[in-house]
C-alpha positions as CSV (number, residue, x, y, z in Angstrom):
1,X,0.0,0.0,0.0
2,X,0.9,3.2,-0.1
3,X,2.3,6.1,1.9
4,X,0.4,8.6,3.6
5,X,3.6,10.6,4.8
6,X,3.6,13.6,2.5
7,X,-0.6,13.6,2.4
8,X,-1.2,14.3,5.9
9,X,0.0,17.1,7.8
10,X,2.8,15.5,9.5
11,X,3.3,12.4,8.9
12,X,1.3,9.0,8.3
13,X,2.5,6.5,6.3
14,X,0.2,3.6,5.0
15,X,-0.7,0.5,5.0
16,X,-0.5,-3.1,6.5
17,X,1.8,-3.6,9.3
18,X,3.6,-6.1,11.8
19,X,6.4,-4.9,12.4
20,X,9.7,-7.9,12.6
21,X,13.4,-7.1,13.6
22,X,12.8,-3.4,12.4
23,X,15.9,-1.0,13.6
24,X,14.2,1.8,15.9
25,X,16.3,4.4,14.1
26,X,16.4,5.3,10.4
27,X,18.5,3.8,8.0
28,X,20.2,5.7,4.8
29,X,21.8,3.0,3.1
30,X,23.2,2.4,-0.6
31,X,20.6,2.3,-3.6
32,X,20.1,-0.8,-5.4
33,X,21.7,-1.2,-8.5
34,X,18.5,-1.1,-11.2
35,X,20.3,-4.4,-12.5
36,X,20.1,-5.7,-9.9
37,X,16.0,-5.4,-9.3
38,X,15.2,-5.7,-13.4
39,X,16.8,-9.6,-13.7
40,X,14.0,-11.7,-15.2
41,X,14.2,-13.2,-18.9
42,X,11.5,-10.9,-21.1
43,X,8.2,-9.3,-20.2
44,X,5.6,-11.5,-17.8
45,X,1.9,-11.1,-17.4
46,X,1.6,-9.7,-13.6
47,X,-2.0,-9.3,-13.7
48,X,-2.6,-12.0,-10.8
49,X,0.4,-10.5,-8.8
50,X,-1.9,-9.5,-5.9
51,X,-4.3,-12.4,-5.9
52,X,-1.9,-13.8,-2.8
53,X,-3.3,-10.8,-0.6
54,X,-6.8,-11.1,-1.1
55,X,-8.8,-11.5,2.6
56,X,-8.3,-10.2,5.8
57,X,-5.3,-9.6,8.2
58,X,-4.1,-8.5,11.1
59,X,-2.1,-5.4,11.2
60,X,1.2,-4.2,13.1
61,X,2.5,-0.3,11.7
62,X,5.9,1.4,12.7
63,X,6.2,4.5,11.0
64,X,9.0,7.5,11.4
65,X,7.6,11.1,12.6
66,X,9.8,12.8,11.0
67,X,11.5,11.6,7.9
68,X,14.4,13.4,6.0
69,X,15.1,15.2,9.7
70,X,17.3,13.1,11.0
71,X,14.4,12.2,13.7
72,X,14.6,8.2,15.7
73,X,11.3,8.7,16.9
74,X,8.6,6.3,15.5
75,X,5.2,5.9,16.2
76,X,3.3,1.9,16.6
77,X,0.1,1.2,15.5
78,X,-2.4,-1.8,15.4
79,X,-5.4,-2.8,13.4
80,X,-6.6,-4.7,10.4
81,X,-6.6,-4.3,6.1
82,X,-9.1,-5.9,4.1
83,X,-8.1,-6.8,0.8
84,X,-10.4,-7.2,-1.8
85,X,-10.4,-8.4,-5.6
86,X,-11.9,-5.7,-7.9
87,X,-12.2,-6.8,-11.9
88,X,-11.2,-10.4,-11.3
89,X,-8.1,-9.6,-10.0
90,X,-6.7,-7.3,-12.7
91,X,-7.4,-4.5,-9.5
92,X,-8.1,-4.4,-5.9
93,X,-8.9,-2.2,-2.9
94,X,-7.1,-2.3,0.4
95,X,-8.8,-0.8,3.4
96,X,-6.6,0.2,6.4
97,X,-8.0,1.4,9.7
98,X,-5.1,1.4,12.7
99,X,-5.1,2.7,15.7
100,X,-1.8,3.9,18.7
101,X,-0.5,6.3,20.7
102,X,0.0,8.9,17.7
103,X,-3.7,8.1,16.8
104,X,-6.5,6.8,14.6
105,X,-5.4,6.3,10.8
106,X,-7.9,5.3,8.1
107,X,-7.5,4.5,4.3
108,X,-7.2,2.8,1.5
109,X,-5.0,1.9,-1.9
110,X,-6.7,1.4,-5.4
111,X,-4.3,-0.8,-6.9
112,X,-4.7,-1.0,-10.6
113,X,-3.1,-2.6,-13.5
114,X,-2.0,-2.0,-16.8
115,X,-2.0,-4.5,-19.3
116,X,-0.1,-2.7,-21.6
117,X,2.7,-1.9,-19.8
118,X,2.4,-4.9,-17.5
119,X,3.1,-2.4,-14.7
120,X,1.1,-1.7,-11.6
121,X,-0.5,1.0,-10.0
122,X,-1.0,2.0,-6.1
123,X,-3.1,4.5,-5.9
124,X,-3.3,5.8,-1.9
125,X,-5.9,8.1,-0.2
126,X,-6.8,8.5,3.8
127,X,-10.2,9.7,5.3
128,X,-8.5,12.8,6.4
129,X,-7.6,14.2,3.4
130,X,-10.0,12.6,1.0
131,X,-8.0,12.9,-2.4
132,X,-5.7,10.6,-4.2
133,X,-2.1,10.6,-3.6
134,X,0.3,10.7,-6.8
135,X,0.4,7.0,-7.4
136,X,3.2,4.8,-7.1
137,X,4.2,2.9,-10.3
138,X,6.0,-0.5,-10.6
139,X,5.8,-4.4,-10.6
140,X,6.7,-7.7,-8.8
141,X,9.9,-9.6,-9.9
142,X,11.7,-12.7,-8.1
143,X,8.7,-12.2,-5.7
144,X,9.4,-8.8,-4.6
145,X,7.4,-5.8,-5.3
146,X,9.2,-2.5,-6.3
147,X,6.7,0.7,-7.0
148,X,8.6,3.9,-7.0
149,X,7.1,8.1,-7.4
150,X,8.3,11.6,-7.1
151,X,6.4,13.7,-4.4
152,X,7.1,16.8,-2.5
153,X,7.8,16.7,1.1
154,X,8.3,20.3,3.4
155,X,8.6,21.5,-0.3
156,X,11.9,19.2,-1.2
157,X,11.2,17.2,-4.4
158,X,11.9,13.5,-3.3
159,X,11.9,10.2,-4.4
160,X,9.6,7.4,-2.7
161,X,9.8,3.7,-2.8
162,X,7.7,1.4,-1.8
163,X,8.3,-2.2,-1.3
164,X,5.9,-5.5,-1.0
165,X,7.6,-9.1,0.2
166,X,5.7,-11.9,0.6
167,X,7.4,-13.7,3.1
168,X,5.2,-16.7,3.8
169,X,1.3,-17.3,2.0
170,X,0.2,-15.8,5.6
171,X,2.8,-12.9,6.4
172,X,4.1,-9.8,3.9
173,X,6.1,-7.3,4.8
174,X,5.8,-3.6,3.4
175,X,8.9,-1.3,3.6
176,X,8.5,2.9,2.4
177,X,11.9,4.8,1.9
178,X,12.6,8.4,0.9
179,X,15.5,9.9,-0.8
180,X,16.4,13.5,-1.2
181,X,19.2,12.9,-3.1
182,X,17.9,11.1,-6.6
183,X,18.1,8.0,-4.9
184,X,21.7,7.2,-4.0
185,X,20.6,6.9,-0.3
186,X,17.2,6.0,1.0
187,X,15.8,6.3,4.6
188,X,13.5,3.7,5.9
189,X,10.1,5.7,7.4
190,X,7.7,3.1,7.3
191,X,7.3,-0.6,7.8
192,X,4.3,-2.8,8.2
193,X,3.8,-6.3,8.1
194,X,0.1,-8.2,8.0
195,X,-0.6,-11.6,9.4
196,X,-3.4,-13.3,8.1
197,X,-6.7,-13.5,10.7
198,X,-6.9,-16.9,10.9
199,X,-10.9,-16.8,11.0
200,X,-11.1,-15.1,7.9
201,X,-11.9,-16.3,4.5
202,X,-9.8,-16.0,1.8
């Protein structure tokens, strides 16, 4: 899902969340080679890419206050996401609602794709604001969702990536960076990872 850090007065990123082995200060590491994230042999149909996420889970949030300050302070949150398959799985909506210390957050990610560029879509708004964030584009290779954008944050043009990994059919793990600096560094601000609901349906 997507972020909700540059939507929402300060910020609040998006999405799913559990957080596991997740530093408690920011990161700014290396950027990834784009070779290294493009290796697969010729175009693929990714149009069932989501399918895996469809149903309900339970939500665990850790998300940065601050990000591009040079803040260590991060906020927890708890709750659920709903994931459901929209167009027979060529789209679906994710509905967030998590609640902590720093507060209530509700929203959602229209997650579309494109059959001609075999790419994705994640489209991200909250309840607060009520718009549509400036959607982050990309796809899954190897099993690893990459979706990158350009957004504006304390009026900075930035870089954001967002990352989705599967780790087990009942567990993914979603990681949001930011770079001010055309993406040779990156700093973690947002990490969530869901764990199915056991008494759900898929």
């Amino acid at each position: 899902m997507r972020n909700l850090c540059t939507h929402v007065g300060t910020c609040v990123a998006l999405c799913h969340g559990g957080l596991v082995g997740v530093a408690a200060s920011p990161a700014r590491v290396p950027a990834q080679s784009p070779t290294n994230i493009q290796q697969t042999s010729g175009p693929r149909d990714g149009q069932a890419d989501f399918d895996f996420e469809i149903g309900t889970w339970k939500t665990h949030l850790r998300r940065l206050l601050k990000p591009l300050t040079g803040s260590t302070t991060w906020a927890e949150y708890d709750g659920t996401t709903v994931v459901h398959k929209v167009w027979n799985g060529r789209a679906n909506l994710v509905e967030l609602e998590v609640d902590g210390p720093a507060g209530h957050i509700e929203a959602l990610s229209l997650r579309l794709y494109n059959p001609l560029s075999r790419q994705w879509s994640l489209n991200f708004a909250n309840s607060a604001a009520g718009t549509m964030a400036t959607p982050t584009i990309g796809e899954f290779r190897n099993a690893r969702g990459e979706f990158y954008d350009q957004e504006t944050l304390n009026g900075r043009a930035i870089l954001v990536r967002f990352i989705i990994l599967p780790v087990s059919p009942d567990t993914i793990r979603f990681e949001q960076s930011f770079s001010d600096d055309g993406g040779k560094t990156w700093e973690l601000n947002w990490v969530a990872v869901d764990t199915r609901a056991k008494d759900a349906n898929r």
